[in-house]
C-alpha positions as CSV (number, residue, x, y, z in Angstrom):
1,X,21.5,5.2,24.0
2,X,19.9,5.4,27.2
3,X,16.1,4.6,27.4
4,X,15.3,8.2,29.0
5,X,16.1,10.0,26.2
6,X,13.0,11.2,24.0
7,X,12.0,11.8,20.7
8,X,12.9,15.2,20.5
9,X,16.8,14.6,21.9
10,X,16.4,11.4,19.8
11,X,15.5,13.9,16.3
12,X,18.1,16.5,17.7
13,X,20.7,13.6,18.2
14,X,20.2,12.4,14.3
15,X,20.7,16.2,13.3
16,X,24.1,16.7,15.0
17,X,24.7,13.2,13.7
18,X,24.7,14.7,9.9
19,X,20.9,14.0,8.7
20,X,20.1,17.4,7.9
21,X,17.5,17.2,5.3
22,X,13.8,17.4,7.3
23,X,12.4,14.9,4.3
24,X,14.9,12.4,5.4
25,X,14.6,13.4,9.1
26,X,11.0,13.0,9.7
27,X,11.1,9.7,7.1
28,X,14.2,8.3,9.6
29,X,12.3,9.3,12.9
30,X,8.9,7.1,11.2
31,X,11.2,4.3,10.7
32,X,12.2,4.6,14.7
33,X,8.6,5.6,15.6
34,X,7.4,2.0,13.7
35,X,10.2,-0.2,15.4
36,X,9.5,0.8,18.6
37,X,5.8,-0.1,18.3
38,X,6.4,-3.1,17.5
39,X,9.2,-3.7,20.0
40,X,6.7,-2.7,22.7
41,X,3.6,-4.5,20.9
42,X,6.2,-7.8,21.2
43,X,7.0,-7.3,25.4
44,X,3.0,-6.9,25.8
45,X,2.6,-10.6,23.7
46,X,5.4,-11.7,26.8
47,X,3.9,-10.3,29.8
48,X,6.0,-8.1,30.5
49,X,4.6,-5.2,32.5
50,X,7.1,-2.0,31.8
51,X,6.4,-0.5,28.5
52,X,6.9,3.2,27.7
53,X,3.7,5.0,27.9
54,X,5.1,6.6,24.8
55,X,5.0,4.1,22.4
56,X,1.7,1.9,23.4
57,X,1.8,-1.2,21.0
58,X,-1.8,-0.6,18.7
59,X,-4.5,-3.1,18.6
60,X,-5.2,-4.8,15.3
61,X,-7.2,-2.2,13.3
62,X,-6.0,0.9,15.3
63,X,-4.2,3.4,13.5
64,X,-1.6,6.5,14.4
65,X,-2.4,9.6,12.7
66,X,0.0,11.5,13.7
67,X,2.9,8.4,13.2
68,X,0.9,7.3,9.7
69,X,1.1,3.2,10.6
70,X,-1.9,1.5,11.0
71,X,-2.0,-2.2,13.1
72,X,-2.9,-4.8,10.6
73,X,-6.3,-7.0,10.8
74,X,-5.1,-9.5,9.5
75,X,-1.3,-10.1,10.5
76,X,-1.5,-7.9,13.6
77,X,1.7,-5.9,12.7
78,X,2.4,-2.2,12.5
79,X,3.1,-0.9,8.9
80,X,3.6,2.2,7.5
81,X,0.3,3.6,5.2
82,X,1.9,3.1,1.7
83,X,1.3,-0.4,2.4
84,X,-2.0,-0.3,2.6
85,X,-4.8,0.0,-0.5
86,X,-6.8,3.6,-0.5
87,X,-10.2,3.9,1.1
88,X,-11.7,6.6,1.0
89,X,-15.3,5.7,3.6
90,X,-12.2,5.4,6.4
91,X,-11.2,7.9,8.3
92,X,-7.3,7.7,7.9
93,X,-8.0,6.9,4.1
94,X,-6.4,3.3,4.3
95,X,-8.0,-0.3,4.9
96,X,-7.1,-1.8,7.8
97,X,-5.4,-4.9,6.0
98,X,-2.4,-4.7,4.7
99,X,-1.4,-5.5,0.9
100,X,0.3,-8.8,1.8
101,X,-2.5,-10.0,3.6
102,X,-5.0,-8.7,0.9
103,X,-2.7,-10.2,-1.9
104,X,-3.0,-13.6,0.0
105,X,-6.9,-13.5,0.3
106,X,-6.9,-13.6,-3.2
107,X,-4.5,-16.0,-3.5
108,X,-5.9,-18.6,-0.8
109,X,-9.6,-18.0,-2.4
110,X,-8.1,-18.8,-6.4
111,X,-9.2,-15.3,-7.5
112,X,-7.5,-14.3,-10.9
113,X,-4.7,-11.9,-10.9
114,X,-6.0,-8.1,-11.2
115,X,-6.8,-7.7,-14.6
116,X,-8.5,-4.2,-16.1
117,X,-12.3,-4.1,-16.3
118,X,-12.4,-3.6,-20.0
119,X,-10.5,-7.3,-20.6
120,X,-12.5,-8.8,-18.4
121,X,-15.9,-7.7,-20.0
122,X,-15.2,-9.4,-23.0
123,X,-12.2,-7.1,-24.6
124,X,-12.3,-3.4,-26.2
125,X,-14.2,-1.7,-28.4
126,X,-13.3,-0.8,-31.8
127,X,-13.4,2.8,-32.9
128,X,-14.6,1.9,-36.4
129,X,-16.8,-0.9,-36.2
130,X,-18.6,-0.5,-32.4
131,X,-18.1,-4.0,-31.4
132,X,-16.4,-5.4,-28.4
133,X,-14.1,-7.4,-29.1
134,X,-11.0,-9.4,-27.3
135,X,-7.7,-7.9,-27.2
136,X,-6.5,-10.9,-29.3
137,X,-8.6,-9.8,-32.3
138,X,-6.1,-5.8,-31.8
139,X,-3.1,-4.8,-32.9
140,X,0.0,-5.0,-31.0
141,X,0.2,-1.4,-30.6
142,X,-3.3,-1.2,-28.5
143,X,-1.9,-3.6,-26.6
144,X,0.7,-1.1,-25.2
145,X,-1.0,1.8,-24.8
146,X,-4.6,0.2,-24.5
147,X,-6.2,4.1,-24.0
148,X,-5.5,4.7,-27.7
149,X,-8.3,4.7,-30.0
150,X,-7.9,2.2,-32.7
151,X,-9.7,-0.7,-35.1
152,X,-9.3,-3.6,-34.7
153,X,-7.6,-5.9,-37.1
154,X,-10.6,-6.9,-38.9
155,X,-11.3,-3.3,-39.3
156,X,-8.3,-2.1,-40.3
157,X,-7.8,-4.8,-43.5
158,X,-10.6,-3.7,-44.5
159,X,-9.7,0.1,-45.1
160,X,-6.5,-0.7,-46.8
């Protein structure tokens, strides 16, 4: 493929090529769209002086809108949005470090692993009695669907 062609012949070529569905289309032309930023972000990092003014490499913390990748804080690599956590102050919606880079934060600072805020306050609260309690001291079926509104075991002996 010759390096004049654009991203139009590129999205036409794929379409004679059998990729008819626009889902799958626009999903394979992201893909290309990604690669290429990072092809060009790695010929910057070696001096190298012709890039495509189409696909300018993004500084760590810029984002595409319109390609939905953001450059990573952190790592300094283009990734698509899904892999970034939700936020809704920014702009775009997404932090500006990725997931990988988040989950080794945590990691590196010995945080626990996430754990729901109900656990970590000391347990859940029994329907019957009122008291919190730890989710030792509740049946195994609250332990599967921990919404569910039951007694604890205490609680429970005692109404039988």
């Amino acid at each position: 493929m010759s390096s004049v062609m654009g991203r139009e012949d590129l999205k036409a070529r794929l379409y004679q090529n059998g990729i008819k569905n626009p889902r799958v289309l626009n999903e394979t032309m992201r893909i290309i769209d990604v690669y290429s930023l990072r092809i060009a972000r790695n010929l910057e990092e070696q001096h190298y002086e012709d890039i495509a003014p189409v696909f300018t490499p993004l500084e760590p913390g810029q984002w595409s809108a319109a390609l939905e990748v953001t450059c990573c804080v952190k790592c300094e690599q283009v990734k698509r949005w899904d892999l970034f956590h939700l936020d809704q102050r920014h702009s775009t919606g997404h932090k500006t470090v990725c997931k990988d880079c988040r989950r080794k934060e945590d990691e590196e600072d010995g945080k626990p692993p996430y754990v729901p805020d109900k656990v970590r306050r000391g347990g859940w609260v029994c329907v019957t009695c009122g008291q919190r309690k730890p989710p030792a001291e509740f049946p195994e079926e609250k332990h599967r669907n921990t919404r569910k509104q039951l007694p604890c075991t205490a609680c429970r002996k005692e109404e039988k």
